[in-house]
N, C-alpha and C positions, 0 to 999 in steps of 0.2 A: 275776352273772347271776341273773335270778329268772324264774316262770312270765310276767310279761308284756313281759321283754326280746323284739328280734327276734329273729326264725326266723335274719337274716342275723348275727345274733352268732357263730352258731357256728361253730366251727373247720371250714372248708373248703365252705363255704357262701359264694358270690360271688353276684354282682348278678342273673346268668343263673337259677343256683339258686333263686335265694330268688324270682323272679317265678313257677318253676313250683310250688314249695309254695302261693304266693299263688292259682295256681288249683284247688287243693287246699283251699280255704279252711283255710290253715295259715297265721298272722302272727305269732306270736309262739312260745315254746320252751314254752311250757303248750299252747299247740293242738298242735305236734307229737305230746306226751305223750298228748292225749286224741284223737290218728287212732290207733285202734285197728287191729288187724288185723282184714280182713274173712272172715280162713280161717288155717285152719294145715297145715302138710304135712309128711312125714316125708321124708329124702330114697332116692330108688331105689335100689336093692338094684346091688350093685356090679357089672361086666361082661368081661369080655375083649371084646375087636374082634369075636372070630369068634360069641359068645354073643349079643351085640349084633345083629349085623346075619344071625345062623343064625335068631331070633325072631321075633315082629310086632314093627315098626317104624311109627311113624308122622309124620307132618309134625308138630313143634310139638310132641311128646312130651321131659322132660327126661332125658336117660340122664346113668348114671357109668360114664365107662367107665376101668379099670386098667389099663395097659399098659408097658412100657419104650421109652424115646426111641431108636432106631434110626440114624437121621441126625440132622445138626446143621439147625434150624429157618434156612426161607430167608427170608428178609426183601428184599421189594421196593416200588419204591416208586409209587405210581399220582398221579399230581398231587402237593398237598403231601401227600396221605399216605402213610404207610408203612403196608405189610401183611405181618403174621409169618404164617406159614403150617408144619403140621406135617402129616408123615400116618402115621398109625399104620398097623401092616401086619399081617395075623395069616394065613400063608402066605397066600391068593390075595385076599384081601379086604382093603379100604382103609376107613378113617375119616380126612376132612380137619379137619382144625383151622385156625380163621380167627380172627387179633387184630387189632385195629385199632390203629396208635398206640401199639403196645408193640413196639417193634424189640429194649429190654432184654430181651425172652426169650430171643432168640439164646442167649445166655449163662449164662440158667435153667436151662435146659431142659438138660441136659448128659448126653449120647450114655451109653448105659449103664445109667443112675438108673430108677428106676417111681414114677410119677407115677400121680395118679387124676382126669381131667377133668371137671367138672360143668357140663351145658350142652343146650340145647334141641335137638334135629337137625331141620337143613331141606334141602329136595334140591335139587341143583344137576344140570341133566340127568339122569342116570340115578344118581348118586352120593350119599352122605349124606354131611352136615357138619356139623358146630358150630360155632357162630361166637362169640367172643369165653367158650368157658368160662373154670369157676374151674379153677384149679392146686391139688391139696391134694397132702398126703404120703397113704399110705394110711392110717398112724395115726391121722392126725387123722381122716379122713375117715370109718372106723370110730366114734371117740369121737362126730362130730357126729350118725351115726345115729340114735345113740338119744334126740336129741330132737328137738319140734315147732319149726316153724319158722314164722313170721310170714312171711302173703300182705297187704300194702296195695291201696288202691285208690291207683291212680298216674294217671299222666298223662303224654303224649308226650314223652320227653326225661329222663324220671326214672324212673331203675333202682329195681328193690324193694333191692338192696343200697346203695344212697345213702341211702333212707329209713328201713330197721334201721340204719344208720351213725349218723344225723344222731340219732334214736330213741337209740341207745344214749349218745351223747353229750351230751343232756341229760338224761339219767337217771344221768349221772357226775357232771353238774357242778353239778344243782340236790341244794338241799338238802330231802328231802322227810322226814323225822323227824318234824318237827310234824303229829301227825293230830291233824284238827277233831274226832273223834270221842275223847269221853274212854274212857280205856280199861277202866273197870265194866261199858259197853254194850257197847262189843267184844268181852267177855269173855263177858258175858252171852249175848251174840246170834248166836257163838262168828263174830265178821265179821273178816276178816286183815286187818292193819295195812297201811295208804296205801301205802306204799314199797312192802311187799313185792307187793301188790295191781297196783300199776303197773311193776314190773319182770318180774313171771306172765305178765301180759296182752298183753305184747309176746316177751317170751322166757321163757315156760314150761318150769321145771325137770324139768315132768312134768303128763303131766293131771289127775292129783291136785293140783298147785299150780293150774293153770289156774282149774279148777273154784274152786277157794279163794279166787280173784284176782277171778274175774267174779263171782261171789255180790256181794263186797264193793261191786264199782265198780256194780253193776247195786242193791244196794239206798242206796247214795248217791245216785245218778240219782232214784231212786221219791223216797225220803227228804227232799232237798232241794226235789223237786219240791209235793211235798203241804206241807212247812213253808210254802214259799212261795205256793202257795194259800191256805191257811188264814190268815196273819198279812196278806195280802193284804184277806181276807172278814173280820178284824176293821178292818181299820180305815175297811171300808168298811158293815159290818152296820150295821142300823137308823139309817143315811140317811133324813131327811126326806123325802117326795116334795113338792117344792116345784112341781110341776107340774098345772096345774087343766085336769082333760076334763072336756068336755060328757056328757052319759047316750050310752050305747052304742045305743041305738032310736033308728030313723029314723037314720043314721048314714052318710057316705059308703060305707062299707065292706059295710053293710049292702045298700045299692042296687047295686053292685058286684057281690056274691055272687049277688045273685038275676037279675044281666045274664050273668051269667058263660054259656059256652056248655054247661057243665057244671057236675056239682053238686058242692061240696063233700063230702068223707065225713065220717060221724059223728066218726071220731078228729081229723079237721081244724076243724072245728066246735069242738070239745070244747077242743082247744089254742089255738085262739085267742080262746076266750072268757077261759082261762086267762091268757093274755098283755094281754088288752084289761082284766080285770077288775085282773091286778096294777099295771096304767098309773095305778089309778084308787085305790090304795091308798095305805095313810099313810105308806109304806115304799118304796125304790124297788125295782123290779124289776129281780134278778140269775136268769134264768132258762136253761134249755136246751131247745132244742127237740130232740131227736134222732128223726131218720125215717127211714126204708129207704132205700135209693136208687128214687126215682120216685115217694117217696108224698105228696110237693107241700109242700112245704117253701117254697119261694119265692114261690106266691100270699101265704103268710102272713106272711111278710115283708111283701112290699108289702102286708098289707089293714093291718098295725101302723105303720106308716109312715104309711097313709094319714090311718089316725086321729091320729097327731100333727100331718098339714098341717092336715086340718079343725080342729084347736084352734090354729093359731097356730104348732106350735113344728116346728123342725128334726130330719132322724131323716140317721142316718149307716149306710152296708151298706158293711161292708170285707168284701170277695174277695180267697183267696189267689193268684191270678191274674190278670194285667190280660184276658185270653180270656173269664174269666170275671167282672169286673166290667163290660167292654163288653158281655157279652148279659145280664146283670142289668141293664143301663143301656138299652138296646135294648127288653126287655120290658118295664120298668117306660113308657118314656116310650110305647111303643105304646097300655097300659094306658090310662095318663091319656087321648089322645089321643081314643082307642074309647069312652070314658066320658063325655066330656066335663069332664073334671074341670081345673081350671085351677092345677093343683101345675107347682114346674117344680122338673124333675130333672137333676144337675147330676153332669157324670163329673170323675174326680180322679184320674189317673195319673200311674207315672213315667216312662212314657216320652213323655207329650204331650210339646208342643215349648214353650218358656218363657212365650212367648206366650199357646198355651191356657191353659197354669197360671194365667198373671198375671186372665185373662178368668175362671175356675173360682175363683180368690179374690176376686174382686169380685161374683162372682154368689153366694158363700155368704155374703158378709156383706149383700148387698142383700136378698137374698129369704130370711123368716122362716121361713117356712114349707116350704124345701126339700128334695126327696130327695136327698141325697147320695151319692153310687157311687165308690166306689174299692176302690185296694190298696192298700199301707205310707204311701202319699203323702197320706192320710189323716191319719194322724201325725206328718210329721212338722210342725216350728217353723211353717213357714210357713201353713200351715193354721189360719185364724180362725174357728172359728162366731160365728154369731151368737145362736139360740138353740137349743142343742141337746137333745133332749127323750130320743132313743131312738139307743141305739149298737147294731145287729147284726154281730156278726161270722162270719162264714159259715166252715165247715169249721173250729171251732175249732182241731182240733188242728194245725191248720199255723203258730199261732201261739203263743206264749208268756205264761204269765200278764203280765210283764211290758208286751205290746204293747197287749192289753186295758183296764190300767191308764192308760196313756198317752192311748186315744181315749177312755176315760173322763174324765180331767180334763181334755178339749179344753170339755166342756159344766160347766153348773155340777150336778155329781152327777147326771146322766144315768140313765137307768133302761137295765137291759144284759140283751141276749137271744142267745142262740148259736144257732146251728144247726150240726149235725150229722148225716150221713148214716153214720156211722162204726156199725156194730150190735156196744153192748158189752152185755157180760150185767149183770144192774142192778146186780148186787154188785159189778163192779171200777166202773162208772159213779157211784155213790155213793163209789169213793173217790177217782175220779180228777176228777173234777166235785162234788166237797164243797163247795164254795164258792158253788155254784150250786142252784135250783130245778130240777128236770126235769121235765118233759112229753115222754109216748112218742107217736109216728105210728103208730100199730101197726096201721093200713088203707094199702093200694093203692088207687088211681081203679082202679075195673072196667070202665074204658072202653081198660085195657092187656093189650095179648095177653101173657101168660106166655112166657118165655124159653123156647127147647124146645135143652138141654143134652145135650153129650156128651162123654167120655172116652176118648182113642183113644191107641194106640202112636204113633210115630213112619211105624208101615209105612203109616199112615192120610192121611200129609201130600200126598200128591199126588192124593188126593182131596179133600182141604180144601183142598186148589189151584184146584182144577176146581169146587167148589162157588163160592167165591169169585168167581172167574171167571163163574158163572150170574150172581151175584147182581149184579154190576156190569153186567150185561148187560141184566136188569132197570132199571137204574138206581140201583142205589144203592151203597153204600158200605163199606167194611171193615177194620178195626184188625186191627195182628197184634204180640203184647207178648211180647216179649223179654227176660229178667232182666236182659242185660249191655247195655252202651255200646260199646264193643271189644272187641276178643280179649284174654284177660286169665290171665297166666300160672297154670298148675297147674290151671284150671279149665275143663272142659266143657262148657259152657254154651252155646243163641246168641244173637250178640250182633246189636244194632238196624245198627249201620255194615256188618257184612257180610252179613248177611241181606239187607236190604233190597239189594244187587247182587245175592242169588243170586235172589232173588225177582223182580226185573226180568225175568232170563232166563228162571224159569219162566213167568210172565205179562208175555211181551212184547204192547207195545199198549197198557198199560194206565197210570195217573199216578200212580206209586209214592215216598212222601216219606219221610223219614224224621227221627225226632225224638227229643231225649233232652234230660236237663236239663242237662246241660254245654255246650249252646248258648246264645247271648249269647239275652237277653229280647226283643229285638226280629227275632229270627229265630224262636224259639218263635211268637211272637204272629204272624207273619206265616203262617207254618206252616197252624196250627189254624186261624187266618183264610179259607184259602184250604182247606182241607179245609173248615169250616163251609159257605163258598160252593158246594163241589161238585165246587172245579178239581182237587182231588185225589180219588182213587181207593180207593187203600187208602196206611193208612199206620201206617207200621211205628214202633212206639214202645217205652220204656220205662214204667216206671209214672207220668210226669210229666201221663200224661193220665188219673190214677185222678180226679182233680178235675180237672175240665175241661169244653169246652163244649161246652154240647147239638147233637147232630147227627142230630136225628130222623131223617134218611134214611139213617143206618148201620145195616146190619143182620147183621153178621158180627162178632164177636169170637171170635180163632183167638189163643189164647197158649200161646208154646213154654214147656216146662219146668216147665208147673203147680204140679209137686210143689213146686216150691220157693218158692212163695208161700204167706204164708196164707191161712187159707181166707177168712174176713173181708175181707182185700184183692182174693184174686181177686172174691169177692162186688163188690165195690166197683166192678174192673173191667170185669164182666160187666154194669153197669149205666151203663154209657156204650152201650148198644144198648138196642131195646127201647121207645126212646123217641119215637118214630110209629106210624102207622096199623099198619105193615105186620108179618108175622112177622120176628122174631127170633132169633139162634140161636147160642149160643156150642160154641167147639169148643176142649178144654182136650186140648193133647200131654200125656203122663203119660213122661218118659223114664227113669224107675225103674221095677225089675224089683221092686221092694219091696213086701209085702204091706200096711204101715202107709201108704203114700204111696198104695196106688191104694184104702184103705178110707175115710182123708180125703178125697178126690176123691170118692170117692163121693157121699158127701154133696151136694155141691155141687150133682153131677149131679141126685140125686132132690129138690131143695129149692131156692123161690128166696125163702124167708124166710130175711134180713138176721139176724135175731134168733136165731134156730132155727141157723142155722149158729154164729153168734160162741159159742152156750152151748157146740155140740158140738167147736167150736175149742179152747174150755177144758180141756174133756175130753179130749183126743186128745193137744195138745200139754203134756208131763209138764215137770217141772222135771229140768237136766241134762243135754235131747237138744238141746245148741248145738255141739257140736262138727263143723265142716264149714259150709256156708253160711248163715249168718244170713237168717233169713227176714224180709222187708221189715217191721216195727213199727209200733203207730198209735204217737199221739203225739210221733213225731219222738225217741224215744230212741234213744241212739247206742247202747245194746248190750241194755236190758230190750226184754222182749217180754212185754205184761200179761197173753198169754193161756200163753207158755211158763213166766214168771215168777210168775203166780198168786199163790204162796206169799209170795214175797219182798214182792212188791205190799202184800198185806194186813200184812204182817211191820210193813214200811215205816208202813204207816197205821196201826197201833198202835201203834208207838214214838213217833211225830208226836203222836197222841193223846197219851199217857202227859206227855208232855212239858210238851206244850203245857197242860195243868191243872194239871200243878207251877210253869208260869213262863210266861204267856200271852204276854210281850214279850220274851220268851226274854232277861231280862236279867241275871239274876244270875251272878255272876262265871263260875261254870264252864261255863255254856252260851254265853257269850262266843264262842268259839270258833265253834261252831256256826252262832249268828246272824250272825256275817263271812261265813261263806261260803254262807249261804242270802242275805247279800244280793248275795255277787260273783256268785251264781247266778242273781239277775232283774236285775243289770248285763249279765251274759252274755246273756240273753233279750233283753236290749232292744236287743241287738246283731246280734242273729241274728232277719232274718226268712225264711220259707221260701217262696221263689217259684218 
């Protein structure tokens, strides 16, 4: 067995099993390894029956409770199941116990002995229960206190104790001794060895280990990531630009801007003269646009696009979203339309119907000069340009360098532009965009009313009910973002699936949806569709609509749990409002009593500079403070955080550095190592896209 055997190899893993890892995006015994835990927990301080239920008690709370078995456990059977059942007694008070499918306990459990139960209590009428606890001795159950335990993200049908099972099992049976990393730089950069790195990470001997385990896995992440950049930018650096434009004066694009119903700003000027001047260079252009959220990023797109139809040549806009390549597909073609301009622009998803597609690959190859719109389906085989001039890829960080590469060699050496609305501070931007040119948006259009932001308790939500409620009354629209999917063990949190019921009943009358990224693509896209349209009201999300589409008529963002986002991403969030005529207004729950959580917030509150936040993100969030919920990350990494991780970040790009001018092809024998796994790292990329 090795890292790309199935997930279904493993001992006690059947066909049922292995399709709910599958939704887990877990396929093989190496992604097991790398589904991290999303939390870790101690377990509850021990209890007697009468301590137990003499306390606050709550639904969905996990207790341990100690007791001795009394009577012999009854066993009955309801259809084909059997149900064991016990109740502990502590003079006039009961606790029931509920097993499913375990009739051998009868015989466990034996009258006399003490037992320590570990299990969630839920109320049945007037009574409390557990249903299906663990059984320990007290001994053990003492020894397992004193360490941290592994919380996954799961899925219906799959216990957290099936997924440390299956976790520990192939962390027995692979053989993980070989680290890529030779052991001078380990030493050096004092980073813990692979094995012990991935056996912390899931079962930490202590937070001291913990801590030693995520350093390592979190600067492999940066590390491979940036080698991969950079050996990426040479072998594509000083590229001929084999593409001929006409002079920039008198120019489609130019007639364009001066119909436009408003004016460009200086910083948007300024960038896309940047962008139009490197089209026209003897080099091709690898650039980045990064701009606020709302400082116009996508006229400029279409004005560079526009200039490759006027010369003749094809331009390609991959969106991470099919939501959001159909209204870049929507505005662009309104654009031409309004202008008179005779480009024809041409959509490429994956969920058209076979049909379209086959029609969308005879329309790229006939027309030279066309706008092409899409998502992954852009990339993939079947996809032919015919001359491709300008590749943009929209919200970089949802995709992989790898992916970039790919629509790059759809053309012949295409000239490559990114956009980004993501506000990094320019020192992590230079390392994590090394590959690339950048150009900042560092203007708003003044023709947008400023967000008018606030901070409140929880005590405050049924007045952001009733605000809400005005505003739909009004006519328009309201997002309410929730950290979680489900109810989700050991964690307090609320979640999109059950809010969105309780929410109903607060605001009954009103078209309440609800959305998250663990729905199929075609129900998302349906979703946001019909919220775009109007048919929906408010609707209740996770962060799968931080990129998403424009709904000028929303003008409430209300997100539970603030603290636990970053501030950068809530930024992010707050900028799906904001985006019409009308006032705007985010309302961010703060459910920490914590002085650190409500001084971040703060921020947010007095500032709606994108830039100005991400610098003071830097600041606030230290290296170390991970322990407990993982705050949502840019760039799609599974455990660094650039603005938590900082240090390691820069760590990572000097060592890349260092390297990389002792051995620019990373070939000599002892970097060997290395270079395997920075390229199984843009095999992985090419496998993974983020929709």
């Amino acid at each position: 067995m090795d890292v790309s055997s199935s997930i279904g190899e493993i001992k006690g893993i059947g066909a049922k099993t292995e399709q709910l890892f599958h939704k887990l995006g877990v396929y093989t015994v190496g992604d097991i390894l790398l589904h991290y835990p999303r939390d870790y927990e101690k377990l509850p301080p021990l209890q007697t029956v009468g301590e137990l239920l003499g306390g606050e008690t709550a639904e969905g709370m996990t207790a341990a409770v100690a007791a001795r078995v009394e009577r012999v456990p009854l066993v009955r059977s309801t259809g084909r199941m059997q149900v064991t059942t016990l109740t502990l007694w502590e003079q006039d008070q009961s606790l029931s116990l509920v097993w499913f499918r375990m009739p051998y306990l009868k015989s466990t459990l034996k009258v006399g002995e003490y037992f320590v139960f570990l299990g969630k209590l839920s109320k049945k009428g007037n009574r409390l229960s557990m249903d299906q606890p663990q059984i320990l001795s007290p001994e053990k159950y003492q020894d397992m206190q004193n360490c941290l335990w592994p919380c996954y993200a799961l899925t219906q049908g799959l216990s957290k104790n099936m997924v440390s099972k299956t976790v520990k099992q192939a962390l027995e049976q692979l053989d993980l001794s070989r680290d890529y990393l030779p052991e001078d730089i380990r030493q050096r950069l004092y980073l813990a060895e692979t094995n012990f790195a991935l056996e912390n990470i899931h079962f930490p001997e202590s937070q001291e280990a913990l801590a030693a385990a995520r350093r390592r896995l979190v600067f492999d992440e940066f590390f491979q990531f940036i080698l991969a950049a950079q050996l990426q930018k040479q072998q594509m650096e000083q590229v001929k630009n084999e593409f001929v434009f006409g002079p920039m004066e008198g120019s489609w694009a130019d007639m364009v801007i001066e119909k436009l119903p408003y004016a460009l700003t200086g910083a948007q000027r300024r960038v896309l003269k940047e962008v139009r001047e490197n089209m026209r260079d003897e080099i091709i252009m690898q650039r980045l646009i990064q701009g606020d959220v709302g400082s116009g990023k996508t006229i400029l797109a279409f004005l560079a696009m526009l200039d490759c139809a006027q010369n003749g040549y094809q331009s390609a806009l991959m969106a991470p979203t099919e939501v959001l390549a159909r209204q870049h597909y929507e505005t662009f073609t309104h654009l031409c339309e309004a202008y008179g301009l005779k480009v024809h622009v041409i959509l490429l998803t994956g969920s058209m119907t076979q049909r379209e597609k086959r029609r969308a690959y005879d329309r790229i190859q006939l027309y030279s000069s066309a706008m092409v719109i899409g998502t992954h389906a852009l990339i993939q085989e079947r996809t032919v340009f015919d001359n491709l001039a300008l590749v943009i890829t929209d919200e970089q960080h949802r995709f992989g360098v790898k992916q970039r590469e790919t629509l790059y060699l759809k053309g012949a050496q295409p000239h490559i532009l990114v956009m980004s609305a993501t506000p990094i501070p320019r020192t992590l931007g230079i390392i994590l965009y090394g590959d690339l040119d950048i150009s900042v948006i560092d203007e708003v259009p003044a023709r947008r009313l400023p967000i008018k932001n606030c901070v409140v308790s929880p005590a405050y939500r049924p007045k952001a009910y009733q605000f809400i409620q005005k505003e739909v009354e009004k006519g328009h629209q309201a997002y309410v973002i929730c950290p979680l999917v489900e109810e989700s063990e050991g964690l307090e949190a609320e979640n999109v699936v059950d809010y969105a019921k309780k929410l109903r009943q607060e605001l009954p009358g009103l078209t309440i949806a609800c959305l998250h990224g663990k729905m199929k693509g075609a129900l998302k896209n349906q979703i946001m569709e019909e919220y775009a349209a109007g048919q929906i009201q408010v609707l209740v999300s996770t962060t799968v609509i931080e990129v998403g589409v424009n709904v000028p008529n929303a003008t409430v963002m209300m997100i539970e749990d603030a603290q636990r986002f970053g501030l950068a991403q809530l930024h992010q969030l707050r900028g799906r409002v904001g985006r019409g005529e009308a006032q705007s207004y985010c309302i961010m729950l703060n459910t920490s009593d914590g002085q650190r959580a409500k001084k971040r917030l703060e921020i947010l509150n007095k500032s709606n500079d994108g830039f100005f936040i991400a610098s003071e993100d830097l600041k606030l969030r230290g290296p170390g403070d991970f322990f407990g919920i993982r705050q949502s990350g840019l760039l799609e990494f599974q455990l660094g955080d650039i603005y938590q991780d900082s240090d390691l970040l820069k760590l990572a790009s000097e060592e890349a550095k260092k390297l990389l001018a002792e051995d620019p092809e990373l070939s000599d024998e002892r970097n060997q190592s290395i270079r395997e796994q920075v390229l199984r790292y843009l095999d992985d990329c090419a496998e993974t896209v983020n929709l």
